[in-house]
Every structure is written in C-alpha cells, then in structure tokens.
C-alpha positions, -999 to +999 in steps of 0.1 A: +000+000+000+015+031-008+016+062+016-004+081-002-034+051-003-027+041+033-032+084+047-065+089+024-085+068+052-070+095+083-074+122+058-115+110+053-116+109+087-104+142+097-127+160+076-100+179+051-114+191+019-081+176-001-071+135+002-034+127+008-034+117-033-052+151-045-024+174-018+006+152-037-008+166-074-009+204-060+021+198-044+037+189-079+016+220-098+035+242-069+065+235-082+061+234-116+038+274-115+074+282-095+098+266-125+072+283-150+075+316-129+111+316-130+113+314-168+083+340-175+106+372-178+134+350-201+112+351-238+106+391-227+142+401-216+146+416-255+118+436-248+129+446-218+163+453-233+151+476-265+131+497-237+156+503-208+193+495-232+211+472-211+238+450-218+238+414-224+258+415-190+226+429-177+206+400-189+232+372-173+229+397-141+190+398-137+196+357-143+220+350-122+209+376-092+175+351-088+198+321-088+220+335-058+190+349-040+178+312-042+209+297-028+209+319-001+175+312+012+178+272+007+209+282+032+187+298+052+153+285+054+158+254+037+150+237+067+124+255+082+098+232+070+112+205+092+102+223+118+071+248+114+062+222+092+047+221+053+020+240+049+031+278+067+063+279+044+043+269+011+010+295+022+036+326+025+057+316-004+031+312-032+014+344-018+050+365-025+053+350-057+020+363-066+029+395-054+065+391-074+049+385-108+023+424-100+062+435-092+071+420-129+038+434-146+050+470-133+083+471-136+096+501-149+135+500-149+162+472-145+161+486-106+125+468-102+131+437-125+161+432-101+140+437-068+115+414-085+139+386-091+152+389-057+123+381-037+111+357-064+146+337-055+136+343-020+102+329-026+115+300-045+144+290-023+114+285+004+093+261-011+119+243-029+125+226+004+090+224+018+071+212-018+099+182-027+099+172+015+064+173+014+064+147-018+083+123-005+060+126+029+028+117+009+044+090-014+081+078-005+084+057-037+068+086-063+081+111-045+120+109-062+101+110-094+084+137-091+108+158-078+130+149-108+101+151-135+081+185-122+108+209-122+117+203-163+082+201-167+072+233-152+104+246-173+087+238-206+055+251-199+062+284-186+090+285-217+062+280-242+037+298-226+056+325-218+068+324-254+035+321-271+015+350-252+047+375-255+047+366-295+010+369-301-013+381-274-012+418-269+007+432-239+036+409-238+049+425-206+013+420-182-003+393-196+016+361-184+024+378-149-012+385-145-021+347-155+008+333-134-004+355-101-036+338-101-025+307-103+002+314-071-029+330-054-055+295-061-022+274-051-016+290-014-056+286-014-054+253-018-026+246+006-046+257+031-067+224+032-037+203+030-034+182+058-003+189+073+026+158+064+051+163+097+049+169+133+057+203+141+093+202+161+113+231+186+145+243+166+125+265+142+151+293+151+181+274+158+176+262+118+179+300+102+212+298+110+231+286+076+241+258+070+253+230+044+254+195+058+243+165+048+235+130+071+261+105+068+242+084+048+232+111+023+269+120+016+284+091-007+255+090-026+259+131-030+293+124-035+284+103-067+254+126-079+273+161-077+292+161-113+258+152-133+240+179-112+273+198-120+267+191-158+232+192-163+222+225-142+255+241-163+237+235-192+201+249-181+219+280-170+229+283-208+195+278-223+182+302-197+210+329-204+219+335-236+192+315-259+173+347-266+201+363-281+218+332-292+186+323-318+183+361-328+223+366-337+225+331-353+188+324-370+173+355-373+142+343-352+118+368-329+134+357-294+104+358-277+089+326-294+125+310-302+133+309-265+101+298-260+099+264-282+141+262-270+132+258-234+098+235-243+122+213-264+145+215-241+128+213-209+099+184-227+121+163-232+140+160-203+103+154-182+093+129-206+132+111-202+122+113-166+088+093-171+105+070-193+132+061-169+112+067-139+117+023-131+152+019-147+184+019-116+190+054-111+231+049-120+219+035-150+197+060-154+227+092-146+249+073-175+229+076-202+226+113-189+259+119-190+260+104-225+231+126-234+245+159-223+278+151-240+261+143-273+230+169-274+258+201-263+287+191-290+255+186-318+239+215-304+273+239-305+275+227-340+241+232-353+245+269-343+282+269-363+265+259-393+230+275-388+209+251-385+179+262-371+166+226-374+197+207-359+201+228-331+166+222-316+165+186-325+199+187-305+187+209-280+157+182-273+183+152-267+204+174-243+176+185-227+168+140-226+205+142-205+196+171-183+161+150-174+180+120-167+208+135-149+186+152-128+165+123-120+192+099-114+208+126-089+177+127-071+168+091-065+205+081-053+204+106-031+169+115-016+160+076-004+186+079+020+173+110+040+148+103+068+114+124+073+130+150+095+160+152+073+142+156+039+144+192+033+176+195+043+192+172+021+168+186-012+179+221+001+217+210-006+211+195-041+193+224-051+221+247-039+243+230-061+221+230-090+215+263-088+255+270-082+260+253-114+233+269-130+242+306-123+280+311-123+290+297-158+258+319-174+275+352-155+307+346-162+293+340-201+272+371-199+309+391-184+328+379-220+303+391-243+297+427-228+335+430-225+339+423-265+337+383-267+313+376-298+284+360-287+287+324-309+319+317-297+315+326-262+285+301-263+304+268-281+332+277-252+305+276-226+290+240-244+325+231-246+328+233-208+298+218-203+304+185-222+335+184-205+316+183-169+291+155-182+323+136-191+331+138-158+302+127-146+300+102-168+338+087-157+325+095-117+293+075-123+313+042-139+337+045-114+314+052-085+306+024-061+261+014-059+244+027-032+213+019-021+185+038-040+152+029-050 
C-alpha cells in the first residue's frame, strides 16, 4: 500500500477538503507554477532590453541575481519546514510570488526587475525545500520522481507559454504575470486544506542559522550525484541565459517565441526522459545522462556553427533528454537515504548545487560578451565546458561504487 493510499482513510476521517493523493498533485503543480515563474521574464528580456538598453551582461545579471537569491534562502530556510512544518512555508511563499509577478507586470526600470527577481529567488528558495519534503512525505516511492520530472516540466511550460502570449497576445509584458499571479494566489488557497505531512518540532530558530550539511548516509550517494547535477544545471543556465540572443544573432528568429519552443524542447524532453526512466536503476539512469549531455551540447554547439535552425533544436531536445535523466538519477540516489525530519535539508543541498552550477557559468558567459567576446563563440566555449563536466560525470558514475537507491 502506498503512503499516499494508506493516509486517504486519516485524511477521510479528519474532515479535510483535499485526500493525501489530491495534496501530492498540487504539491507537484506548486513547483512546476514556481519553474514556470522563473522562466516567464526569459522570452521578454529583448523587450525589456530595447526599452531600458542594457547589456547582455545585464541580462546574465537579472539571471544570475535570482539564482544567488535562491541559494541563499535554501541556506537559510531550507530547513524551516522541518520544523514549522509544510503547509506555513508553502502559504507565505506562493502568496510573494504572486505578489513578485504584480512586481514583474509593473516594472519600470532594471532597478525593479532586479527587486522582483530577488524576492522571487527568495520565494522559490522556500518552497523548494518544503514542496519536494512534502512529496516524498505523501508518497516515498513517487516522491524521487516527481521531484526529478516536475521541475523540467514546469520549465517547458512556462518557456512556451511565456513564449507564445509574449509573441501573439497583446501586452507581452502584463499578460503572463497576470495569469501566473492567479495561479500562485488558487495554489496558497489550496494549501490551506492540506493536511499537514510532519509533526511540528522546537529548533525553528536554531535552523535559520546557515548551513550546508548533509546526514552520513546522504553524503556518498551526494558524492556520486554532484558532477551530473554539476553538468546538467551548467547546461540549463545556458539555455536560460543566452538563448534569446543566441537564436536572434544566429537564425534571425523573434526571441520571444525561439526561446520559448528552445526551453519547451529543451525542458519536454528532459520530463518525458524522466517518465521513461522513472523504473530503470538510477546509476543507469545518470549514465545515459551523462551520454546525453555530452552528445546533445557538441550537436547542439555545431548546429548553431552551421545555422541550422533545425539541428540545433532537435539537439537541443536530446540534451535537454540528458539534463532529465541527470537530474532524476541525482535525485533518486540521493533523496532515499534521507529520513522524514531530514528531507528538506538534504533537497535544500542538491538544489544549492544546482543552482551553483546553474548561475555562475551563465555570468561569467554574460561578463565575456559585454567585455567584446562575440556571442557564438562565447556560447560553443561555454557547451564546450559543459560537455566536459558531463564527461566527468559520466567517468564518476562508472567508477562510483552502488548505493542503495530505490
């Protein structure tokens, strides 16, 4: 019987408008409205860019300021949930992200898109913790896969979406911040009839204070999961960063709706990798990643070498396969071994180095090209790099000893 079978008959019992099976799906929509979210201002940053004139620095900058917002809250409050529980972390961060995407649909300057990006990250590094915790709570054995298969799925949505309403609804810059905020806003409604998942416990304040740790037996399995995070975020940070002005320079395309389809192929097939190899070992499942990554980057860097708008998305779809099975094999060596109380935690840590990996290389990218690096080469250094790291991880992952995983 699975967890979320065997708490529907306490849940009936208690009188709670949502079952156990029904809070594990708005769990997983929380997460992916906060991937979707995070991508929303990517497909409008040319707009943004023709009105205010900033750099491409700028771009990298308004990026890469979210991603290190982020990794300081998972520092700080990534294991808040532990103690004050599920349910008052997810309420109060799905409420600022509504309020974040009013701050987006008024934005007037880089000054507010900046604020905007900062509290989203602050708002994100919250429930990262508290939403992937709380899926493993309701379901222990769907709860790795969801974790691994929501994030690239929300990715792909909000890409298209995002993508599509910027290129052909009118008001590109209100429209999917004004759709977005009432979905944050029905979400923190409809956490409210969750039954909280764990017992409320004293240390609420004692666990502001950073920290990066991991229980001993989380840290081999980390050990052997950190180069494909390593490789695959690396890679998402590029997509995210310099796609826009990547499929303008090099195709000629409206960014807006390149960057769009990009991140859909990019970020659809990684979910769907994720569902295909959701009962395959997870080691197994991290090699093929690796092999993924390697193969979808160096096609991809040379489909934008010899402009071809057709090779570099079909290569952009079978990295984006690596990143999903990267991501999932990461996640499913390493979350099984974490106990209830120790869940958040441990996520907190592989999101921080995710979201390392993901935000450093795309500055240091976005530095070279405002200081006169052309912006094709820059990028085939940057996949360069990157295939490097998912060979890496793919020697790591050989070499590395099994662990037990689910």
């Amino acid at each position: 019987m699975s967890n979320c079978t065997a708490l529907t008959a306490v849940d009936a019992a208690s009188g709670r408008t949502l079952s156990p099976c029904a809070s594990f799906l708005l769990l997983a929509s929380i997460t992916m409205s906060f991937l979707a979210g995070s991508l929303a201002p990517t497909p409008l940053y040319p707009v943004y860019q023709a009105e205010w004139g900033f750099s491409a620095l700028t771009t990298t900058e308004i990026f890469g300021i979210y991603a290190l917002a982020l990794l300081g809250t998972l520092l700080v409050a990534g294991r808040l949930s532990d103690h004050v529980g599920r349910r008052p972390v997810l309420i109060v961060a799905t409420l600022v992200q509504a309020v974040v995407m009013l701050m987006f649909a008024t934005a007037n300057g880089v000054a507010a898109l900046m604020l905007g990006r900062v509290l989203q990250g602050v708002a994100t590094g919250a429930a990262l913790g508290a939403v992937g915790a709380g899926l493993l709570d309701l379901d222990k054995a769907r709860g790795p896969v969801a974790n691994a298969v929501t994030p690239p799925l929300g990715t792909a949505v909000g890409g298209l979406l995002a993508g599509l309403l910027v290129h052909y609804l009118p008001a590109p810059t209100l429209l999917i911040y004004f759709v977005l905020a009432t979905v944050f806003v029905l979400q923190a409604v409809g956490v409210t009839f969750m039954t909280e998942t764990v017992t409320r416990r004293a240390g609420a304040v004692d666990s502001l204070k950073p920290q990066l740790g991991l229980p001993a037996a989380s840290r081999a399995p980390m050990f052997i999961a950190a180069p494909v995070l390593i490789a695959s975020w690396s890679l998402a940070g590029f997509y995210a960063s310099l796609i826009p002005a990547l499929t303008r320079s090099v195709f000629g395309f409206d960014p807006s709706l390149a960057s769009g389809i990009a991140a859909f192929a990019f970020a659809g097939s990684a979910a769907a990798t994720v569902l295909a190899f959701s009962s395959s070992a997870p080691r197994t499942v991290m090699t093929y990643g690796a092999f993924a990554l390697i193969a979808g980057t160096a096609a991809a860097m040379g489909a934008l070498g010899a402009q071809s708008a057709v090779g570099f998305f079909l290569a952009t779809a079978l990295a984006g396969s690596g990143f999903g099975a990267g991501f999932q094999g990461a996640m499913r060596t390493v979350l099984p071994t974490a106990k209830a109380h120790e869940r958040a935690g441990v996520l907190s840590v592989v999101f921080v180095v995710s979201y390392l990996a993901m935000g450093v290389p795309a500055i240091i990218a976005g530095f070279f090209v405002s200081h006169g690096s052309a912006l094709l080469p820059t990028a085939q250094h940057f996949g360069t790099v990157v295939a490097a790291l998912a060979a890496f991880a793919l020697l790591g992952t050989l070499r590395g000893r099994k662990v037990s995983t689910v």
